[in-house]
C-alpha positions as CSV (number, residue, x, y, z in Angstrom):
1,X,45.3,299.0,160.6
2,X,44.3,300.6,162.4
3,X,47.4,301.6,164.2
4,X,48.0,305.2,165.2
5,X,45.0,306.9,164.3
6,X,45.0,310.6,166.8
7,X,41.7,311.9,168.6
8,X,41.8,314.5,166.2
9,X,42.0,318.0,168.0
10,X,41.8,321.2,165.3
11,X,45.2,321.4,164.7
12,X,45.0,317.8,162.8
13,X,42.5,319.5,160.5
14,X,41.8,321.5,157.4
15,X,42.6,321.1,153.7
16,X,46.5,322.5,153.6
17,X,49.5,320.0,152.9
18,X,50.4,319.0,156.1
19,X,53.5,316.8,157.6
20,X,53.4,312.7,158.3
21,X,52.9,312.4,161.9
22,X,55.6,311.8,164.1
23,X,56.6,308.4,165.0
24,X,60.1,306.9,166.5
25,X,62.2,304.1,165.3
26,X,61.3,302.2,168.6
27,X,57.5,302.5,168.4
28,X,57.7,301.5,164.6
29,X,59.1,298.2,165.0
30,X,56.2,297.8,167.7
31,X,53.9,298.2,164.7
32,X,51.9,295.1,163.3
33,X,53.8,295.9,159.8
34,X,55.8,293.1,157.9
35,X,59.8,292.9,158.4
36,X,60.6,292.5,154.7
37,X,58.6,293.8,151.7
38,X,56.8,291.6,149.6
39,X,58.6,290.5,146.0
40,X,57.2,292.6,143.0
41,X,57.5,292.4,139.3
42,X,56.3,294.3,136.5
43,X,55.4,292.2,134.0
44,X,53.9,295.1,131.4
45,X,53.8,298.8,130.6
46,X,51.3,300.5,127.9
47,X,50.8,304.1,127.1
48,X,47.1,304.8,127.7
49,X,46.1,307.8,126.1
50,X,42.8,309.0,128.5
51,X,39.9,310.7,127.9
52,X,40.9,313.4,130.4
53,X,43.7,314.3,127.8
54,X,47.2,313.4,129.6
55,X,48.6,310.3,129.0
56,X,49.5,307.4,131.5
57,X,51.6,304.8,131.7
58,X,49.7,301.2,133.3
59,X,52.2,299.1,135.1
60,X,50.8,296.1,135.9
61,X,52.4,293.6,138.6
62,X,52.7,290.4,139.9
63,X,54.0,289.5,143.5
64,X,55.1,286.5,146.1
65,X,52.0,287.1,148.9
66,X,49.1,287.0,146.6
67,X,47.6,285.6,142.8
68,X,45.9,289.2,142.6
69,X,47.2,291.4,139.4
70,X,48.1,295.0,141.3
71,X,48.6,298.3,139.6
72,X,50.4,301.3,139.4
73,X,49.0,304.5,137.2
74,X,52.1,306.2,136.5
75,X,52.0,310.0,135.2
76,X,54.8,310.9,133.4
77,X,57.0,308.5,130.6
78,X,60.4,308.9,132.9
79,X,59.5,307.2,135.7
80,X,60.8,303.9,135.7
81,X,60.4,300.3,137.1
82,X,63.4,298.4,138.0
83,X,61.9,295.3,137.4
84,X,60.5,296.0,133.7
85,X,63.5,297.6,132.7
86,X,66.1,295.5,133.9
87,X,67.9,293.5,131.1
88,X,67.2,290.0,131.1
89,X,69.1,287.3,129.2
90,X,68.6,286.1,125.7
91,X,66.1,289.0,125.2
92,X,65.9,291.4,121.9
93,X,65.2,295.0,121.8
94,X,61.6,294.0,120.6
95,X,61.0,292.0,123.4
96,X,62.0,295.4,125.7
97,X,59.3,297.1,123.7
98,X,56.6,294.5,123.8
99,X,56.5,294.8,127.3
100,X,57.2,298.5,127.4
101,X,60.3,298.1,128.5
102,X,61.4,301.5,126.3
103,X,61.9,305.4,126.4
104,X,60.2,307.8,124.8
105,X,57.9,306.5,122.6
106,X,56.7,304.3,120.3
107,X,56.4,304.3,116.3
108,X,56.1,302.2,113.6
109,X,59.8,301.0,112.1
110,X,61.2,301.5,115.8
111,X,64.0,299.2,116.5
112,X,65.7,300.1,119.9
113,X,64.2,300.1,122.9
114,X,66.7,301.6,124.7
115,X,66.8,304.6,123.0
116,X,64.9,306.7,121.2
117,X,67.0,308.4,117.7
118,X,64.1,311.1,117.5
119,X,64.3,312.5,121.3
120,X,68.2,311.6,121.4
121,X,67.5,309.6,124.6
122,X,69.2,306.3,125.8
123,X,69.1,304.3,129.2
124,X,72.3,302.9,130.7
125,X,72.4,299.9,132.5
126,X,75.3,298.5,134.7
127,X,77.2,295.3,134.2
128,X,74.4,293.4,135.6
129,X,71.7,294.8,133.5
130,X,70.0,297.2,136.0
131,X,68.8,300.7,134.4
132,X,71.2,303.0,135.7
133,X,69.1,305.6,137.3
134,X,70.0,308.7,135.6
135,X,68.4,312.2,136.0
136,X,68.2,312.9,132.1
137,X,66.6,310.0,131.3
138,X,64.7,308.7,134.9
139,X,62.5,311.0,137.0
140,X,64.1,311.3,140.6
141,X,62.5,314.2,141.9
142,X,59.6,314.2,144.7
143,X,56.3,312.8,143.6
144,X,53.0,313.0,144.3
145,X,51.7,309.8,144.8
146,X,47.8,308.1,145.8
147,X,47.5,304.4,147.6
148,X,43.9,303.4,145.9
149,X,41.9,300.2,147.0
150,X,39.9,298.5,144.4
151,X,36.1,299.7,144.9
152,X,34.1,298.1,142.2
153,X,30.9,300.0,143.5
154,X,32.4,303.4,143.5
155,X,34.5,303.1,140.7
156,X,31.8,301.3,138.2
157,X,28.5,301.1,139.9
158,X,28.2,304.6,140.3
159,X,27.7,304.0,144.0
160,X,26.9,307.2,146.3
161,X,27.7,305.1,149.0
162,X,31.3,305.9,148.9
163,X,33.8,308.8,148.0
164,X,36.1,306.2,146.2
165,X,35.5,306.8,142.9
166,X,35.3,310.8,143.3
167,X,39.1,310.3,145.3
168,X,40.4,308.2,142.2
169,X,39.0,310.6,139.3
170,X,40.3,313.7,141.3
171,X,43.5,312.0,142.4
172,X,43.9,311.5,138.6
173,X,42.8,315.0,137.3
174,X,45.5,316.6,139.9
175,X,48.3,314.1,138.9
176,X,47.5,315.1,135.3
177,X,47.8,318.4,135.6
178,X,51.3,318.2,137.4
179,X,52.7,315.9,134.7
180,X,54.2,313.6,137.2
181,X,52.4,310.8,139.9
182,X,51.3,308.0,140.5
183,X,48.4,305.8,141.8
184,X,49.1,302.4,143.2
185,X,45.8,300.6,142.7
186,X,45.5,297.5,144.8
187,X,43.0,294.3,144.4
188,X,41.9,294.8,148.0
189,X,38.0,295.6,147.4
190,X,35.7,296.7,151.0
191,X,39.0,296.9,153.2
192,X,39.9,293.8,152.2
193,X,36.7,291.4,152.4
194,X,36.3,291.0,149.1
195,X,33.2,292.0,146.7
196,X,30.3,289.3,148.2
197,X,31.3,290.8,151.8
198,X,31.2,294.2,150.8
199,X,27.9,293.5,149.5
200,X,26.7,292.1,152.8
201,X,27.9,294.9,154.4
202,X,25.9,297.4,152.5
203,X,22.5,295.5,153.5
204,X,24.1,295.5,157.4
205,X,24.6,299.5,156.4
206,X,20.9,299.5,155.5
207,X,19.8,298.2,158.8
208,X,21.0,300.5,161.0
209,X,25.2,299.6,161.0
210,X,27.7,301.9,160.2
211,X,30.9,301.1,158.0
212,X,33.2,299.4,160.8
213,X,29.9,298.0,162.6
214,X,28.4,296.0,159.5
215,X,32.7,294.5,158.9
216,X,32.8,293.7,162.4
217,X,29.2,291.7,162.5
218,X,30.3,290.3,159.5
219,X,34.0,289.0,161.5
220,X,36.0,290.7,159.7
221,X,38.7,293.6,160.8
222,X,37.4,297.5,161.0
223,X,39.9,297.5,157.6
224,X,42.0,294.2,157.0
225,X,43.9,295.9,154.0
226,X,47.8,295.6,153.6
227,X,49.8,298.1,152.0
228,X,53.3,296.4,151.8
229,X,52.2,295.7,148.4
230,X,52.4,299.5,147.6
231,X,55.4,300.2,149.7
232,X,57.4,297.6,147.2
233,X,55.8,299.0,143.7
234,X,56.9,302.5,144.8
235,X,60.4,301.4,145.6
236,X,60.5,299.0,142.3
237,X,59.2,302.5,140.7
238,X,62.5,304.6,142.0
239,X,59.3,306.5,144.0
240,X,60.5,306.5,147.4
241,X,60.0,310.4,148.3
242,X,56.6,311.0,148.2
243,X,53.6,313.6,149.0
244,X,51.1,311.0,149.4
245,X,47.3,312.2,148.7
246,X,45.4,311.1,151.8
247,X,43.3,311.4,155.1
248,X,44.3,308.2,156.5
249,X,47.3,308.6,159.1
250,X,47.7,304.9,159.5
251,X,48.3,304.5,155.4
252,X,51.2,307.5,155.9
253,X,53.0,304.8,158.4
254,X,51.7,301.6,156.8
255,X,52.8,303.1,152.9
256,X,56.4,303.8,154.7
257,X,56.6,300.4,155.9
258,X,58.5,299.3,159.2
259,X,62.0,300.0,157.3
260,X,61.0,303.4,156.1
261,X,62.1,302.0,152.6
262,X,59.5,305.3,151.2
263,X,59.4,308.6,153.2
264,X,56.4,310.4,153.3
265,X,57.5,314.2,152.8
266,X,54.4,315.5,153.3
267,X,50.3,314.4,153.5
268,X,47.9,316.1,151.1
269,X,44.7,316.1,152.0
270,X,41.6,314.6,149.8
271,X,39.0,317.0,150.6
272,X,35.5,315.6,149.4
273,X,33.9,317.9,146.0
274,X,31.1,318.2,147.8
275,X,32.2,320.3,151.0
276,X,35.0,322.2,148.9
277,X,32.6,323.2,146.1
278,X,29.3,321.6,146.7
279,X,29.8,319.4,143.3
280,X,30.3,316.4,144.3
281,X,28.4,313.6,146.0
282,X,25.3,314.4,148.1
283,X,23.4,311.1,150.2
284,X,22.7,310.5,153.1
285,X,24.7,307.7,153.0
286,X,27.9,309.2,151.8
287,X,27.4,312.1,154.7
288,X,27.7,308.4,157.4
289,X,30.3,307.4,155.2
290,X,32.7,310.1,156.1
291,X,31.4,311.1,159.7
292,X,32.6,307.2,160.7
293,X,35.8,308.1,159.0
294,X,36.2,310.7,161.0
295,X,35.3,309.9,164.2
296,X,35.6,305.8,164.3
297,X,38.8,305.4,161.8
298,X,40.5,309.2,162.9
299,X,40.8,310.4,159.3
300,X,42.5,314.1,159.2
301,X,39.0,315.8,157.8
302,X,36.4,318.4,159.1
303,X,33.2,318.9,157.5
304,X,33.2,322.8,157.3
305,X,30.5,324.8,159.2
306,X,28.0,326.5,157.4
307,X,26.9,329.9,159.3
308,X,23.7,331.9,157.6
């Protein structure tokens, strides 16, 4: 990244659903994305009641590339991991629900994991112990779905710096309110530099640099992240139709991956509170923020024109 980012022209803009761009075969093996997806394994589910009201489901994974513990926010019980749910030898149905490995839900004196007596509900799994991927029991319909980088500052700091935090909690709010999605939250924090860059960054910010200036005087990429990580929790999710929540057309071709193992069916656009209803963030630095997204990094926004 970043890879095919447009000189964006009006059509590219606006707040509307849009689709991917438009890439070949050819020129997507050209791409500096990795042949084979990383190796991913959900080690743990848990129903998280929230204090938004719906419910979610925290995956939380471990992989073959990196010692970092990734995550996917899942909205909605039926959508299932292969990896959790997959029968493993010697195992007892309490073992299943210990690591969430169950449908429905939960309650004390529960004894099967694999199905649930007060819902009537009960997975299949084929002769060598994969969930069989069934519509009445497994969500298989298209899904709205957010690729979220780790931003400690935005997400905990309360830092007006960036639009992170604001893109998680409404990314969240929206996924709530359709009863199905999913947010793949990755350890990558500051594109990828890591928390003591990022930190570094912000000081480079202060004197004068923008976002990609202050990375690159620190020798690191514009953004160094990798979202092959994604691409394989989706597929180990069943989730490989998607409306992906974005302004970032190089995460559309980098969350599809070289293979297209995920197809992105449409892009929805994450429209800052602030321009669509004057609620959210206002700084000065937050107004740099976007304006080098937009016209160093080609996100798909336009700051709307105020006329008097």
């Amino acid at each position: 990244m970043p890879m095919i980012s447009p000189v964006l022209t009006p059509s590219h803009l606006g707040d509307r659903p849009s689709p991917p761009p438009e890439i070949s075969a050819e020129a997507r093996k050209q791409l500096p994305l990795p042949d084979q997806l990383p190796l991913v394994n959900c080690l743990a589910r848990a129903r998280i009641p929230t204090t938004q009201g719906p419910e979610i489901f925290l995956h939380l994974y471990e992989n073959n590339i990196d010692k970092k513990e990734h995550l996917a926010i899942v909205f909605g019980e039926d959508v299932r991991s292969k990896s959790l749910f997959r029968r493993r030898a010697g195992e007892s149905q309490q073992d299943r629900m210990t690591r969430g490995a169950y449908i429905g839900k939960l309650f004390p004196g529960r004894t099967e994991a694999d199905k649930d007596t007060k819902l009537g509900k009960e997975l299949r799994f084929d002769s060598n112990g994969e969930l069989v991927r069934d519509a009445d029991t497994t969500y298989q319909e298209s899904t709205l779905v957010r690729i979220h980088s780790e931003c400690y500052t935005g997400e905990t700091a309360w830092s007006a710096r960036c639009d992170c935090g604001e893109q998680f909690d409404e990314a969240g709010r929206i996924m709530g309110a359709l009863g199905h999605g999913c947010i793949v939250y990755l350890r990558q924090e500051g594109r990828g530099i890591g928390l003591g860059e990022k930190l570094k960054a912000y000081n480079l910010q202060d004197l004068g640099a923008d976002t990609v200036q202050a990375n690159l005087l620190l020798r690191h990429p514009a953004d160094g992240r990798n979202f092959s990580l994604a691409t394989a929790i989706l597929v180990d999710l069943g989730l490989t139709e998607i409306k992906l929540l974005t302004n970032n057309p190089d995460k559309i071709v980098a969350v599809e991956g070289k293979n297209r193992e995920v197809t992105v069916l449409e892009r929805v656009p994450m429209v800052p509170l602030a321009w669509a209803s004057g609620k959210g963030i206002n700084s000065k630095e937050i107004d740099g923020y976007l304006s080098t997204k937009i016209e160093r990094m080609g996100h798909l926004l336009e700051k709307p024109i105020k006329i008097n």
